[in-house]
N, C-alpha and C positions, 0 to 999 in steps of 0.2 A: 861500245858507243852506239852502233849501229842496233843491235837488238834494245839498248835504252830506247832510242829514238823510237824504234818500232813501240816497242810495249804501250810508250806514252800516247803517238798513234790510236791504239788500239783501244784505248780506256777512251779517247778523248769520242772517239765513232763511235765505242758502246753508248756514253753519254749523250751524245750529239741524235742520235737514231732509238732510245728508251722512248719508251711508252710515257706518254705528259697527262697527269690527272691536277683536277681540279676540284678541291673540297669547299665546304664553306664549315666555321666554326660556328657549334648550336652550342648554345648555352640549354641545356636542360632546365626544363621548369614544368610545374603542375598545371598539365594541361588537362583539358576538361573530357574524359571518357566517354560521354553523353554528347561531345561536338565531334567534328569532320577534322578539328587542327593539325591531326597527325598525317592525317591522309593528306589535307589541304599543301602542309609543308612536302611530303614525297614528290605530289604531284607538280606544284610548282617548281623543286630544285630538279627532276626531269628534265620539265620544260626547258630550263637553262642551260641543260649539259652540264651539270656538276656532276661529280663522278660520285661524292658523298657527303656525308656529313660528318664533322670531328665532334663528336659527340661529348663538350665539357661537362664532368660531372665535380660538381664539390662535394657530395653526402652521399658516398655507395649503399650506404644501407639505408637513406631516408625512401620510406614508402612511395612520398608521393614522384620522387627522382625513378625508382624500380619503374613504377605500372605508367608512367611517360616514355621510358626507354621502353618497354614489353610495346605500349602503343605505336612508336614508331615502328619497331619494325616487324609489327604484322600488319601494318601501313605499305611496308615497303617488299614485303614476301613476292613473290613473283614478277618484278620487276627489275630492273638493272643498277638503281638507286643500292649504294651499301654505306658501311658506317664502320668507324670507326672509336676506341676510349680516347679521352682526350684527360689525365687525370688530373685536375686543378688541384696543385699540392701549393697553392696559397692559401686554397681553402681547407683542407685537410692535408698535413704537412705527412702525414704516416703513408707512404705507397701498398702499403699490405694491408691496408684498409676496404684495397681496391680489385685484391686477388680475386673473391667469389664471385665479381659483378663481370670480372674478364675473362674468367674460365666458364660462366655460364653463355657468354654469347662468341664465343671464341672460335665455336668450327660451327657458328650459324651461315645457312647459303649468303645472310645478307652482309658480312661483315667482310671487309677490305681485305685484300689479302697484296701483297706484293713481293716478288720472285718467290711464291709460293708461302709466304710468312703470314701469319697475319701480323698487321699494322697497329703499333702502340706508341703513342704521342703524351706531352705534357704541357701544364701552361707552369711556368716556373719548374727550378730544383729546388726551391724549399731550403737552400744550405745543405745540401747534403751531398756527399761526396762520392769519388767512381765508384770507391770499396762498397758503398750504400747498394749497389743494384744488383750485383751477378746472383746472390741470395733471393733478393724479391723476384728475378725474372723465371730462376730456377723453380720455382713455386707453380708458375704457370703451368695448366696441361699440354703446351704447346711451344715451341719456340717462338719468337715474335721478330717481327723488323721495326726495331726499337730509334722512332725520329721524336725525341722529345726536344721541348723548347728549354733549353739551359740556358739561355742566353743571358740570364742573371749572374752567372756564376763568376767566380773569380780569372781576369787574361781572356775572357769571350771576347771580349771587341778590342783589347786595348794588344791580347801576343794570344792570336788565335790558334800557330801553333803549339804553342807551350799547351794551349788548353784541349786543343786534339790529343797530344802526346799523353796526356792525365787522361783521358776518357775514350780515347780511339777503340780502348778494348771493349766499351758497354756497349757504346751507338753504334749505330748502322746507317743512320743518316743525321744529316744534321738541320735546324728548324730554325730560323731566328725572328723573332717578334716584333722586335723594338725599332727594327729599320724601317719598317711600314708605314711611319708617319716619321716626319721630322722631329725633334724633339720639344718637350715644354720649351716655351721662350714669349720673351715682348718683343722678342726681333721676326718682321718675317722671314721666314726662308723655307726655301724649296726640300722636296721630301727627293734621296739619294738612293741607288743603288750601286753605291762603292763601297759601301762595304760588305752590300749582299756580296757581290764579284769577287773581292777578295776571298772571302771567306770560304766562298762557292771553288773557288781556285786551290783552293786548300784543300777541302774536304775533296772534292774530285779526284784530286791527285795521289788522295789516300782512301778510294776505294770507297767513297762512302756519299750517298746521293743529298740532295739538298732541297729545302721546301722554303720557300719565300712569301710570303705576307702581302699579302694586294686588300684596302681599303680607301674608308671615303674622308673618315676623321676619328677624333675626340671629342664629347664635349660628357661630364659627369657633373650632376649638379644630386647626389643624395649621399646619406648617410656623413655627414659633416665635411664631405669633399666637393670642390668645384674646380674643375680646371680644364683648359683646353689644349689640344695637339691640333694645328693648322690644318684646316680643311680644303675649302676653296675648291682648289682642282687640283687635291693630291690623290682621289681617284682617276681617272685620264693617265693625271701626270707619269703615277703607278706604271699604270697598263704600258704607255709607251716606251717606260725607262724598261720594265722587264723583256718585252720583246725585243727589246734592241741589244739586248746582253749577245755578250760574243758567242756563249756556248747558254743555252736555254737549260733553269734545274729542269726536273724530276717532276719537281711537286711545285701547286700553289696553294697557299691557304687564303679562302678569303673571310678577313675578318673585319664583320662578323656575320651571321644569318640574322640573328635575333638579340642581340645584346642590348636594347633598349636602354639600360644606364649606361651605356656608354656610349650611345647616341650611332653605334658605324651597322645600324641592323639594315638590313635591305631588302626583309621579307613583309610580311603582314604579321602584323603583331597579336599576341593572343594574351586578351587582358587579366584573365587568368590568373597566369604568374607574375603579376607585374604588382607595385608597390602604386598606392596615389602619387607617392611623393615623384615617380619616375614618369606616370602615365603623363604628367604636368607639362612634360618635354619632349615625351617621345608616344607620339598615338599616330594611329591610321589617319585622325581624320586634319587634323592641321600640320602634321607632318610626316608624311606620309615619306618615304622612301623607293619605294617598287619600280620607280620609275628610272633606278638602275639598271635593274636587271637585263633592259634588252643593252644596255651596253658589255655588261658584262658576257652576256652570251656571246655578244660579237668576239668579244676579246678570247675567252675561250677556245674558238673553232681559230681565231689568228695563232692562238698557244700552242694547241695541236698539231695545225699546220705549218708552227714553225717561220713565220712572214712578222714583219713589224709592224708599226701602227698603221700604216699607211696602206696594208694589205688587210684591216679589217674591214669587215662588210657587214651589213644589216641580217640580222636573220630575216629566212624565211622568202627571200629575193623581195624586199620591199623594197622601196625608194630612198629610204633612210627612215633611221631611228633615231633618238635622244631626247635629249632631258634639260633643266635648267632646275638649279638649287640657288637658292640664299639662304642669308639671316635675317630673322623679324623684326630684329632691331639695330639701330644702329651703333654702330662704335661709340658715338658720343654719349651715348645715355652712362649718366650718372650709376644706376642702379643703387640706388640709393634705398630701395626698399627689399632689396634682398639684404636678408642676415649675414648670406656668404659675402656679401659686397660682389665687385667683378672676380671671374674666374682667371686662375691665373695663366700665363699663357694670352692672355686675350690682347695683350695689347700687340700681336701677331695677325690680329683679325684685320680683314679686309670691309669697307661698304662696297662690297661687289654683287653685280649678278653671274653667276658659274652657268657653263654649261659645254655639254658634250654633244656632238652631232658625228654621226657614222652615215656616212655615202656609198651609194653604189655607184657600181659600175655606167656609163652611159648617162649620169645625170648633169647637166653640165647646166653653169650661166645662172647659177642657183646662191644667194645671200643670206645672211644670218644679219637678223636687226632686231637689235635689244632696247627694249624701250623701260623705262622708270618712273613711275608719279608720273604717264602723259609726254614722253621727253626722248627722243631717240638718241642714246647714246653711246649707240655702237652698229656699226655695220660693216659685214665682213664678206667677201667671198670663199664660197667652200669647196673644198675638192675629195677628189674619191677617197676613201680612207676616215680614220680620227681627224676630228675638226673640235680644239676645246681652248676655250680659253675661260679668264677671270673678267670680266667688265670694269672698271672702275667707276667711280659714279653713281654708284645707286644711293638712292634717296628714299625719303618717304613714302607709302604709296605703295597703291602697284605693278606689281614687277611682270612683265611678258616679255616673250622672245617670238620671232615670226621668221619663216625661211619664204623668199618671196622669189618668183622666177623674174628674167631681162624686162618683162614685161610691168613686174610689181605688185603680180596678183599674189595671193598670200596661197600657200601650197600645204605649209603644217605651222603650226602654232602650239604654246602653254601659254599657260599664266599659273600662277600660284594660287595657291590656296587662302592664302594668308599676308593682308598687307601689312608691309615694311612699318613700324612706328620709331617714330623719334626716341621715345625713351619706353623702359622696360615695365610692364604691368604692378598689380599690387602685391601680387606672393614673390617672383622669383624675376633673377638675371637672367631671362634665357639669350642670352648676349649670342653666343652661338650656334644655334639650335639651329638645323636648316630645315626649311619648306622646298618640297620639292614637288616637280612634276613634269608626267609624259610629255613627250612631244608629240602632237598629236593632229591628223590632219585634218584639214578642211573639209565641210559642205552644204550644200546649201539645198534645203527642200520647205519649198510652201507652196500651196495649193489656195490661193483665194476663192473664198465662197465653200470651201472643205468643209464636211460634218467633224473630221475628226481631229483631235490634238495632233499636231507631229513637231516631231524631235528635231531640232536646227544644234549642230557642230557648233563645237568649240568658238569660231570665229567666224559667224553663218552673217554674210550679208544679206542685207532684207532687198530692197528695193529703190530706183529710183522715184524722186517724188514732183518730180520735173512736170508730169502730164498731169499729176490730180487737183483736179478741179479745189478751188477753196471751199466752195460751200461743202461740200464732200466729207462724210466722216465714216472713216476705216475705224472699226474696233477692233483691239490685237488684245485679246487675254491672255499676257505672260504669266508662267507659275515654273517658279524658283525656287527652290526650299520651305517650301508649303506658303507661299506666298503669292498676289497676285494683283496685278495692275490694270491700267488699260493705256493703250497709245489711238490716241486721236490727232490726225494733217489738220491742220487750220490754214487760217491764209499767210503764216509765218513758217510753215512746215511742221513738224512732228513732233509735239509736247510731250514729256514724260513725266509722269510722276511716281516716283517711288514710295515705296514703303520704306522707314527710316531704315539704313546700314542693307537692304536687301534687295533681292528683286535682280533683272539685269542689268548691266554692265556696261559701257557703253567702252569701245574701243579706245585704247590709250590715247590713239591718234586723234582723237574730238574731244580730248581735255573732259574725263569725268568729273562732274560735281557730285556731292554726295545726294541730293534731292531730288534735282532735276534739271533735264537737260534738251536741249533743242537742235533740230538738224532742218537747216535751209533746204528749201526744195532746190534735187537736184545733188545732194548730198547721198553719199552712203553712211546707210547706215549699218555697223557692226557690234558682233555683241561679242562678249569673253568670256562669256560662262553661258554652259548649254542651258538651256531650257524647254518647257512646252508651249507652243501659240495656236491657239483659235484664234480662227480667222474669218468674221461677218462681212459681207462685202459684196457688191456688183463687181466682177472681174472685170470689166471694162473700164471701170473708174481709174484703176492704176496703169501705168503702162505697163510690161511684161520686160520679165529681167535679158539682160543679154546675156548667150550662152557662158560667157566668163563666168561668171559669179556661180558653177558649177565644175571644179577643173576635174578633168576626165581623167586622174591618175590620182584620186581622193582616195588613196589604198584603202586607209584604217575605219570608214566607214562613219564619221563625224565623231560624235561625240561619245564619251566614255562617262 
């Protein structure tokens, strides 16, 4: 009895005390030889602390999938970045398809290795059964530590022992996929880690390590499929249900790096390998993603170290990091002009604004306020640690978020890229397509009477207009996306006139109109998208700003 007890002990410390990596799943695609993409991706999943990349391949022998996998990893040669096969047997059901592309990188410096194995993964079994593997692994130059995703298989989720017992002898670890988002549904509901636990309790106890699945959503909208897996904030939600596990796996996988058709990518995308029919939903520049990543790092270094949400912290000793995501459109739209009609799953969709805020240590007396179409609909106090929620209420329009100190001066800020619309454009339902973006801090610099352009932050107050004279005319050349205006004080304060749909922006909180818009003297004025201003002027005309409208812990440097 006493040496049971002990042994179980001993596996549960081996586990509890293992070494915690953190991969992200790359989708292979034809990247361009003549660009920096390979490098670009190395460098950025560095940056993040991921440990590697699972490298999916669906065609071992397609050219352009070879000299993309050759690119990354003489991208990655001399650095700490490695990789692993990841062998998409949905796409290529034959595993011995797969031999020469995994014997060729198998005792490369940059390829994963763990308790001296190297590392072999899958996305599906294809049908295919235990007796199917001892032969194709045999084949290899090398033995492997074999963590494929079988979780398709027959008794995975429903008598997880019975299905250890049938396969305990191939794997070495176990992987499961499908718990990382809730499932398809029109009902909403929350994304779980009971059955990762379970399962994890299983394989633990039979010697065998586990790799769990951390993302943002679903949403697929090509090749005659459309359907969604609930987003919202089942990244956050992810990150703080896995730390909180009683005994922490092995492995996480986060999916995905780059999967564009399937909307959970978190990197920069490289147009390259992408289809029109995907770039539609999923681009750099109206939905941009990246502005995970500093969450994700936090979570990382919380993984490592072992602590739950509440012990994550900002990289880097900042003041905080995050992000805010939505959808472009609302739940209501018809969609009436997508062929697909709505995606299924969607009646699960939320009209919310999402987001994540990560705090340090020493920041105190600090709010989260979400505003929508001009509308404050949410404000929260935040403490050290994961700060995330879903908003209700969002509306047409645009969507921002501000973290404002006791005092109410605005400390970091987003706004999206892309406003909310009532219903869905002319090609497609992008019903749940999220727009996302940094969180990003404040600043403010203008030099009146200045020869040269300068750059004004994210959510740069201009100036009181309290002291200028009426007859008085200040000219401000804004230039926005190759655009450009002027602002002239009158004796009703500060006219704008835009150029149609462009130009700056004027703070949620002063109610945008699309044309133009007016601020009383004595009003501030703020803008939500950076820009350049020249500035013509007698400096004496305006009054001079008060130190506020500069807060002295503006970490990120304004505008991005």
């Amino acid at each position: 009895m006493y040496r049971s007890i002990l042994c179980t002990l001993v596996a549960a410390l081996i586990h509890a005390s293992a070494a915690r990596d953190v991969f992200a799943h790359y989708m292979v695609q034809g990247l361009d030889g003549g660009t920096t993409h390979a490098a670009d991706d190395v460098k950025a999943a560095l940056a993040m602390g991921i440990t590697g990349f699972a490298l999916n391949v669906g065609d071992a022998s397609a050219l352009w999938a070879l000299d993309s996998i050759s690119q990354l990893f003489t991208a990655a040669s001399g650095t700490d970045l490695k990789f692993f096969f990841s062998m998409d047997l949905a796409q290529d059901k034959n595993a011995y398809n797969f031999t020469n592309l995994i014997n060729r990188y198998i005792s490369n410096a940059n390829y994963y290795t763990y308790k001296n194995l190297p590392f072999l993964s899958t996305f599906s079994a294809a049908g295919t059964g235990p007796e199917y593997w001892p032969d194709f692994l045999a084949k290899l130059e090398r033995d492997v530590y074999f963590v494929p995703d079988f979780d398709d298989g027959l008794d995975y989720y429903t008598n997880f022992d019975d299905w250890l017992g049938a396969w305990g002898g191939v794997v070495h670890g176990i992987f499961s996929w499908e718990t990382t988002w809730p499932s398809t549904s029109d009902t909403t509901s929350n994304v779980s880690t009971s059955q990762d636990d379970a399962i994890m309790t299983s394989a633990h106890k039979a010697g065998k390590s586990y790799m769990i699945g951390l993302s943002s959503l679903q949403y697929k909208h090509w090749s005659g499929n459309h359907w969604y897996r609930a987003g919202e904030v089942n990244l956050p939600e992810r990150m703080t249900q896995i730390l909180a596990l009683h005994t922490l796996p092995e492995f996480v996988e986060i999916l995905t790096w780059n999967d564009a058709g399937e909307s959970h990518y978190i990197s920069e995308l490289h147009n390259e390998g992408l289809t029109p029919e995907i770039l539609a939903y999923a681009n750099n520049a109206g939905f941009p993603h990246t502005g995970w990543q500093p969450l994700i790092t936090s979570f990382i270094t919380a993984f490592k170290n072992g602590v739950d949400a509440s012990g994550m912290r900002p990289p880097s000793g900042k003041a905080m990091i995050g992000s805010m995501w939505y959808r472009t459109i609302l739940t209501s739209a018809s969609c009436s002009s997508d062929s697909l009609g709505k995606p299924s799953g969607s009646g699960a969709a939320k009209d919310a604004v999402n987001w994540a805020i990560v705090v340090n240590d020493g920041v105190a007396g600090v709010k989260a306020q979400v505003w929508s179409d001009g509308e404050l609909i949410w404000k929260s106090s935040l403490s050290a640690g994961l700060n995330y929620f879903s908003t209700p209420g969002m509306r047409a329009g645009i969507q921002y978020i501000e973290v404002v100190d006791g005092e109410n001066k605005i400390l970091y800020s987003a706004q999206g890229a892309v406003d909310v619309q009532a219903e869905a454009g002319s090609v497609f339902c992008s019903n749940v397509t999220f727009c996302q973006r940094y969180l990003l801090s404040t600043q403010f610099s203008l030099q009146l009477g200045g020869s040269g352009p300068v750059l004004l932050g994210s959510t740069s107050r201009l100036w009181s207009l309290a002291s200028a004279k009426p007859a008085s005319v200040v000219t401000l050349r804004c230039r926005q996306l190759g655009h450009s205006y002027n602002r002239e004080p009158t004796s009703r304060g500060m006219q704008t006139e835009e150029p149609e749909s462009q130009g700056c922006v004027l703070h949620p909180r002063l109610r945008t109109v699309p044309h133009c818009s007016s601020v009383e003297p004595g009003s501030t004025a703020i803008f939500a998208r950076p820009f350049e201003v020249r500035a013509v002027a007698n400096p004496g005309l305006l009054e001079k700003l008060d130190s506020g409208m500069l807060p002295p812990h503006a970490l990120d440097g304004g505008s991005r």
